[in-house]
C-alpha positions as MATLAB code, in Angstrom:
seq = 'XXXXXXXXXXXXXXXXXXXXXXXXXXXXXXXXXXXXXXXXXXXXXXXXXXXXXXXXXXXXXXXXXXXXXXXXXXXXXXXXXXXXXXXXXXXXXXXXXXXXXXXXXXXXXXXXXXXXXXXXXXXXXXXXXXXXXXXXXXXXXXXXXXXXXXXXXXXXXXXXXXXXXXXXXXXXXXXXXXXXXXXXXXXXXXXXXXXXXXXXXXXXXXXXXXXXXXXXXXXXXXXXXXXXXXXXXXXXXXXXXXXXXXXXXXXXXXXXXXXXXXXXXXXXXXXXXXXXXXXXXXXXXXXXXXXXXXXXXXXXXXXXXXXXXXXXXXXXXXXXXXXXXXXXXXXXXXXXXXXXXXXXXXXXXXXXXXXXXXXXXXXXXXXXXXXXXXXXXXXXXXXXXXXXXXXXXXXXXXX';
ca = [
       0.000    0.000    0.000;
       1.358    3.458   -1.006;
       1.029    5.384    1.989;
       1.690    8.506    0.016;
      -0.991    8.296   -1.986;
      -3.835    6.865    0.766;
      -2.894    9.003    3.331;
      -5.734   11.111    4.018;
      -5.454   14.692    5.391;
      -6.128   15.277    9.126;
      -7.145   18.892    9.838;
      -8.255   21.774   12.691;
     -10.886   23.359   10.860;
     -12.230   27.339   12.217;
     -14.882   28.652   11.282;
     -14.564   32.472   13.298;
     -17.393   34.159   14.009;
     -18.236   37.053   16.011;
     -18.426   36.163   19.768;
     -21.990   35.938   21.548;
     -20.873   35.772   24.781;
     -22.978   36.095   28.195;
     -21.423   39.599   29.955;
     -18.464   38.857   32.047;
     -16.935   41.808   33.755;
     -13.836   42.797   31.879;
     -10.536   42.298   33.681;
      -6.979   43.179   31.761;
      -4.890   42.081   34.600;
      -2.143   39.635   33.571;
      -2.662   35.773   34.292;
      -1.071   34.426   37.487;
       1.728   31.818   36.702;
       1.305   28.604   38.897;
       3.179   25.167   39.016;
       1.298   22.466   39.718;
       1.835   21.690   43.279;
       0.804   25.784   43.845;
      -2.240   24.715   41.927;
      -2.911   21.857   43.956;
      -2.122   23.854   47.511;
      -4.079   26.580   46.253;
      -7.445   24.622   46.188;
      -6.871   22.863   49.088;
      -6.978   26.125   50.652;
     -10.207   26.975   48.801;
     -11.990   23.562   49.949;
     -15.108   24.402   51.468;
     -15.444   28.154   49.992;
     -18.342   29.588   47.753;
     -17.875   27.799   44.269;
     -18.109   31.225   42.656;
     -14.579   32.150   44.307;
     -13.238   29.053   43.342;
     -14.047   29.137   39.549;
     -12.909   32.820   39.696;
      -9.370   32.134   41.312;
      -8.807   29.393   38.582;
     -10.088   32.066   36.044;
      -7.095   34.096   36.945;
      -4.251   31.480   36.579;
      -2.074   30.348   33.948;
       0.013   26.834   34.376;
       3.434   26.680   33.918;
       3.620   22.585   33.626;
       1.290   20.082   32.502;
      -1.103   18.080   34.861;
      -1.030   14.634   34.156;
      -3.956   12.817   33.867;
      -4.177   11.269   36.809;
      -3.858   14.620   39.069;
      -5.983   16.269   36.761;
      -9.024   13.838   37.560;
      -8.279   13.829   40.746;
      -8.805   17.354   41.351;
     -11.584   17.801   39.438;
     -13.479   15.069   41.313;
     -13.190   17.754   44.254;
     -14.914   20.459   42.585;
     -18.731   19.475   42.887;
     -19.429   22.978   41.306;
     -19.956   23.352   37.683;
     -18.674   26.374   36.730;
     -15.547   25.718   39.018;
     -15.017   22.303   37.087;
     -14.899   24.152   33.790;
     -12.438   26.670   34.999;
     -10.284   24.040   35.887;
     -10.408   22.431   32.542;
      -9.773   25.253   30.518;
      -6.777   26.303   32.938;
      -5.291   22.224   32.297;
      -5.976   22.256   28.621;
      -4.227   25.506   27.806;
      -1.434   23.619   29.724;
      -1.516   20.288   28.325;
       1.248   21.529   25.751;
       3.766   22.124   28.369;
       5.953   19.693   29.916;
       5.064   17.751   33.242;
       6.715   18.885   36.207;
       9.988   17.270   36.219;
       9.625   15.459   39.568;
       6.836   13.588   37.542;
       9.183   12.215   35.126;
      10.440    8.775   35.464;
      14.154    8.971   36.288;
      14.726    5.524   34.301;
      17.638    5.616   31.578;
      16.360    6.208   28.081;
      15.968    2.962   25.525;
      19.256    2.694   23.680;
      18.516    3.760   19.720;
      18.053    0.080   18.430;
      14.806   -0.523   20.782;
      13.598    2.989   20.461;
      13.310    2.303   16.357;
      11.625   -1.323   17.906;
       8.972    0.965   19.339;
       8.300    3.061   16.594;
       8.023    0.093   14.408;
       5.626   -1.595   16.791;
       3.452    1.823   16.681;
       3.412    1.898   12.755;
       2.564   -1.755   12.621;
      -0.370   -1.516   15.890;
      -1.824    1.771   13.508;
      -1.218   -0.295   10.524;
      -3.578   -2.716   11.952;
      -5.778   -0.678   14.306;
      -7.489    1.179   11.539;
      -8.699   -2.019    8.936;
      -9.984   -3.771   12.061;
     -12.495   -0.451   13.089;
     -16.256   -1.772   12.412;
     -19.015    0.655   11.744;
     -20.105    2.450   15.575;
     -21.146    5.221   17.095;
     -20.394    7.169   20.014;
     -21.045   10.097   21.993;
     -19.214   13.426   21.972;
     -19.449   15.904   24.607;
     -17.935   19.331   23.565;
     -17.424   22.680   25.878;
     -15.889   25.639   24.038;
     -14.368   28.092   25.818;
     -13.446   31.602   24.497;
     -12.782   34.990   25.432;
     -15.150   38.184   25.041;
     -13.803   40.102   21.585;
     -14.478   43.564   22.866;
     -12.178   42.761   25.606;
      -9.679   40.640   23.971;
      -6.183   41.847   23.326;
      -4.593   39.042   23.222;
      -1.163   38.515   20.804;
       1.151   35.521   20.935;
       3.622   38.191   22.265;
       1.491   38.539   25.076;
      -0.148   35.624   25.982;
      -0.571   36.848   29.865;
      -2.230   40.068   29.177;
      -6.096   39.356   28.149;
      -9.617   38.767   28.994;
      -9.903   35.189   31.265;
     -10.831   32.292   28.892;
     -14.559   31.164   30.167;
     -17.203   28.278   29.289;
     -19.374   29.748   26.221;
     -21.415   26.465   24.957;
     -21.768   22.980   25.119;
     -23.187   20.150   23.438;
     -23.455   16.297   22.888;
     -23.566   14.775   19.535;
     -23.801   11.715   18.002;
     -20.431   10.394   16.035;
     -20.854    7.646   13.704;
     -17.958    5.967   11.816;
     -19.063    4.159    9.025;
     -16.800    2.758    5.918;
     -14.008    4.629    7.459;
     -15.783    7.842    7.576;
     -17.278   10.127   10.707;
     -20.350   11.845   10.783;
     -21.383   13.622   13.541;
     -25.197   14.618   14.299;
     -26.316   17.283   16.859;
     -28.202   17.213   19.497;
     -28.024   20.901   20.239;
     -26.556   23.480   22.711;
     -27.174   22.568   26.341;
     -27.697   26.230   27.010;
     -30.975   26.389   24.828;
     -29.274   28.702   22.030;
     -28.265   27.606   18.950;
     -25.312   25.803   19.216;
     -21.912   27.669   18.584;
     -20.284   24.148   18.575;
     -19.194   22.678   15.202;
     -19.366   26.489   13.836;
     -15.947   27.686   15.779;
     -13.525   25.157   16.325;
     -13.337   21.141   15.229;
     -11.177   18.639   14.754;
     -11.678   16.397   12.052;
     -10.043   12.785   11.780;
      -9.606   11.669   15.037;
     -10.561    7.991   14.484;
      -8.599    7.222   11.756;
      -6.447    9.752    9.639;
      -5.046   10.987   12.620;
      -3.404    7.796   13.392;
      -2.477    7.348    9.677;
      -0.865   10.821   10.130;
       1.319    9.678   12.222;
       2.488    6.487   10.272;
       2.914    8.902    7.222;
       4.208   11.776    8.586;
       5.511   11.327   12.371;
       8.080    8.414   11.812;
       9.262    9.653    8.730;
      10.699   12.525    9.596;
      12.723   13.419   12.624;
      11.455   11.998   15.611;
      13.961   12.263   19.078;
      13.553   10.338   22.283;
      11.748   12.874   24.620;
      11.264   10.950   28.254;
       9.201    8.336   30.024;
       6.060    9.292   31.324;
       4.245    7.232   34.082;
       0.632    6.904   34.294;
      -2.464    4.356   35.711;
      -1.769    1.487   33.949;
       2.103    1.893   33.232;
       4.667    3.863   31.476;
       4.770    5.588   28.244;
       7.816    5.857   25.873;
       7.360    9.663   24.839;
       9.043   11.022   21.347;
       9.060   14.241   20.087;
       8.999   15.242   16.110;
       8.782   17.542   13.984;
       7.224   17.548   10.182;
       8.517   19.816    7.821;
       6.009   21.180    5.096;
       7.084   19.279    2.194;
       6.117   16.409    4.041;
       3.107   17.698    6.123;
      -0.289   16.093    5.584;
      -1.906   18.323    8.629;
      -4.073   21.523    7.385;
      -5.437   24.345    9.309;
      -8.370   25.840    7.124;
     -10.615   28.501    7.686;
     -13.796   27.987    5.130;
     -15.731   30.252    2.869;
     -14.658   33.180    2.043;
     -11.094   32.564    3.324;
     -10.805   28.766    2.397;
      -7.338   27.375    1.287;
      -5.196   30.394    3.568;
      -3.580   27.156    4.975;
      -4.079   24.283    2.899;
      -0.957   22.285    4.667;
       1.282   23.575    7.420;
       4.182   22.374    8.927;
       3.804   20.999   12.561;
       5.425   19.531   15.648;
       4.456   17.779   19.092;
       4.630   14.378   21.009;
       3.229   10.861   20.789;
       3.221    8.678   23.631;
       3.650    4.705   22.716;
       2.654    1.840   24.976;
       5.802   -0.281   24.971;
       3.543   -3.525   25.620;
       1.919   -3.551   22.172;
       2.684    0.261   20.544;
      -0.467    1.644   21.067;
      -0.438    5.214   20.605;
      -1.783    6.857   23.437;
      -1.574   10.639   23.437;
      -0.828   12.498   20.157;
       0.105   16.551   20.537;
      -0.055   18.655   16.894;
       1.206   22.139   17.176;
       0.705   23.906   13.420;
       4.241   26.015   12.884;
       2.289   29.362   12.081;
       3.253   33.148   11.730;
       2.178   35.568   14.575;
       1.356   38.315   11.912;
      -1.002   36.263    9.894;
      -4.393   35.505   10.425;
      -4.146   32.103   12.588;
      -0.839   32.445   15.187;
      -1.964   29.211   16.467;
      -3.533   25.372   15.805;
      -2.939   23.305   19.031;
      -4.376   19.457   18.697;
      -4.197   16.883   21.961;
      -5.605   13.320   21.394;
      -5.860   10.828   23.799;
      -6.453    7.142   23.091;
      -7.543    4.167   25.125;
      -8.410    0.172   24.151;
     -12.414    0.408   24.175;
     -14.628   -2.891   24.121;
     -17.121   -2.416   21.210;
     -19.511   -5.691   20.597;
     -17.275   -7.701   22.833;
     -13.814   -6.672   21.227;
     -11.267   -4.072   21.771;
     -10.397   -1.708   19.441;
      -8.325    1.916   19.911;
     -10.110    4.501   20.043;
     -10.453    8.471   21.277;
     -11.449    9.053   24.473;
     -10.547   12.940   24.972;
      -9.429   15.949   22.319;
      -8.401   18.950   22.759;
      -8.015   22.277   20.151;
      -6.408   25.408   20.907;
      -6.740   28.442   18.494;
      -5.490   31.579   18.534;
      -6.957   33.874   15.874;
      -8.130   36.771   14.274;
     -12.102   37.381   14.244;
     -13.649   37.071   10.754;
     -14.290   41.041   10.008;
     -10.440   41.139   10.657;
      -9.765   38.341    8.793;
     -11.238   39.620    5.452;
      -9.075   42.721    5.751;
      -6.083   40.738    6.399;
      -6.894   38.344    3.204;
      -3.490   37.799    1.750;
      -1.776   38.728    4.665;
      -1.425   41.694    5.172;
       0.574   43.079    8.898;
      -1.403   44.529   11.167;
      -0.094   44.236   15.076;
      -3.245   46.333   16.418;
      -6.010   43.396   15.332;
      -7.441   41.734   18.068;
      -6.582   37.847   18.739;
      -8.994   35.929   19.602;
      -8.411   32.866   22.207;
     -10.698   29.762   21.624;
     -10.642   26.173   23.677;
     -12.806   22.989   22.596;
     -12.535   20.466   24.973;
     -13.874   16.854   23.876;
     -14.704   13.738   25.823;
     -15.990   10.844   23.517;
     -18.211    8.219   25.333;
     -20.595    5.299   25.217;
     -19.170    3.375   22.342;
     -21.710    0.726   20.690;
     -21.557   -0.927   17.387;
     -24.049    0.612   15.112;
     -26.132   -2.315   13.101;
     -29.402   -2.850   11.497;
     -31.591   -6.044   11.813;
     -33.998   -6.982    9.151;
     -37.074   -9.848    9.457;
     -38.673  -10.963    7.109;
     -42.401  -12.515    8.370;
     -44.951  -14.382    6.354;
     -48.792  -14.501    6.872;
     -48.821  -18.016    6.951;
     -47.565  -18.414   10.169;
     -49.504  -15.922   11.731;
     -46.823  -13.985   13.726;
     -47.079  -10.702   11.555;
     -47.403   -9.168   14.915;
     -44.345  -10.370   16.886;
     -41.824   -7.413   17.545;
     -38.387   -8.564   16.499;
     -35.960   -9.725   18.873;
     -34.211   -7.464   21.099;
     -30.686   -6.481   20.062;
     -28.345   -6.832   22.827;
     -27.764   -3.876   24.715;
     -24.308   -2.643   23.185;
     -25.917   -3.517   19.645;
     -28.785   -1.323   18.999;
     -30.672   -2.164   16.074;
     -32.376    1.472   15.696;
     -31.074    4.906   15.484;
     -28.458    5.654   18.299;
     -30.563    6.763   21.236;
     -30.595   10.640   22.688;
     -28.302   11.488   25.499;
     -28.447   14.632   27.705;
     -26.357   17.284   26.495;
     -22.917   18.260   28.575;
     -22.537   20.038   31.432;
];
């Protein structure tokens, strides 16, 4: 198989529109830089006050390290409060590009060079084989955006510190279904009652297969270091870094309509964490190599994968995403339209946080039933209850 020529693209798509946000007082005061253990004394310290405070200390942070996935579930299982919960997950997925505090990282030796190409291999062979096995399912995806007010955004990738606190704007479930290779998704609308904002801002597209693909094509064809071990619930990760230059880039950042194509295919870096045990790729990280003065200054893509038992088998699939963008609003963009510099434009801060759930193989059943035996009326037999045999049923939306 030419991988070449099958590859198919993997993508951040925006679509920027003007902002509809609820009022939130404005407040320019730079971001308070935390580490992770500060982040973890400071809401011990808040245990037990009004939930409001809470979500509005978080509000006003910025991490300096990653939280791994264990402390980050951990803490969030002691905020009972919504809007507290979703201040905390916007504050750990801006932050889940940065490295992990370094007391965090394994202090074994690194895998001389001959096993770290073993593990690589084992990764392009597990994706090789991961993606032909996939049957035709459906899941659910719960989305929260998170976004800044325009009016009081003044935000630049020089000055990441200085702007408007990202806050929880929308969210929404949908229905995914992957059939023949492909993903459709199907709305079940905003859980605020408004129309839904989701799937017209920020998505990812690919994450069940051409992601993966991406990395076979892409990732471990270009150059790819040894970056650390990582340990989580379950065991340790071998970590790589890489880079892809653009000649060999399959990964595009597109903005549709009127400014379709600005950035058909862009150059990109990150991290993807391998399961020594069988190569399963775990975590993927896709950061687009873009210019500050043009109209996207940045694409950030996490995706986090986990063995998931559909019909009785287990196959890889997403369990969490996560897309950063940093960007220009659309009246801005349409002046900027072949580039052109202009430092004083607003940027505008966006956060889609993903959690995919409730896997089930997705199946019709068909009788056929003739009058002579007299059971015309007889429902059909009951599919079993990961194997639905109608339409994926409703779910409440996100919270």
């Amino acid at each position: 198989m030419n991988r070449s020529c099958a590859i198919r693209r993997f993508g951040l798509l925006l679509l920027l529109a003007a902002l509809a946000s609820p009022a939130v007082p404005a407040k320019n005061e730079p971001l308070k830089k935390v580490t992770v253990e500060q982040l973890e004394r400071r809401l011990a310290a808040l245990h037990g006050k009004r939930n409001a405070h809470a979500a509005r200390e978080l509000s006003a942070m910025e991490l300096s390290e990653r939280l791994s996935a264990d402390r980050r579930a951990r803490l969030l299982a002691g905020l009972p409060d919504v809007e507290a919960r979703q201040a905390l997950t916007a504050l750990a997925d801006l932050a889940e590009f940065l490295p992990l505090p370094a007391t965090e990282i394994p202090a074994a030796a690194p895998p001389d060079p001959a096993t770290q190409n073993s593990l690589l291999s084992l990764a392009a062979e597990s994706v090789e084989k991961a993606i032909p096995r996939l049957p035709n399912f459906f899941a659910t995806r719960d989305t929260v955006l998170f976004a800044e007010d325009l009016a009081d955004s003044s935000r630049s990738p020089s000055s990441a510190s200085q702007s408007r606190p990202i806050h929880a704007v929308d969210s929404a479930s949908a229905t995914v279904l992957y059939r023949k290779g492909k993903e459709v998704a199907e709305p079940r609308g905003a859980a605020s009652g408004r129309p839904a904002r989701l799937g017209q801002e920020l998505t990812i597209e690919g994450v069940f297969g051409p992601v993966l693909e991406l990395v076979v094509a892409d990732v471990l064809k270009n150059g790819w270091t040894w970056s650390h071990w990582e340990q989580r619930a379950g065991g340790t990760l071998a970590v790589f870094s890489y880079s892809v230059p653009l000649r060999m880039s399959h990964y595009n950042v597109e903005i549709p309509g009127d400014q379709a194509g600005i950035y058909p295919l862009t150059a990109y870096h990150g991290e993807i964490a391998v399961d020594p045990a069988n190569g399963n790729i775990l975590r993927l990280t896709m950061l687009a190599d873009l210019s500050e003065f043009g109209p996207i200054a940045r694409a950030d893509v996490l995706v986090e994968y986990a063995p998931i038992a559909i019909g009785g088998k287990s196959y890889l699939c997403p369990v969490r995403s996560v897309a950063v963008s940093l960007a220009r609003p659309m009246d801005a963009l349409r002046d900027l339209y072949g580039f052109r510099r202009d430092e004083s434009e607003p940027m505008e801060l966006e956060l889609s946080d993903v959690v995919f759930r409730e896997y089930h193989l997705f199946r019709s059943e068909a009788r056929i039933v003739t009058g002579a035996r007299g059971d015309a009326g007889q429902p059909p037999a009951p599919a079993a209850p990961d194997e639905p045999a109608a339409a994926p049923p409703q779910a409440p939306a996100a919270h």
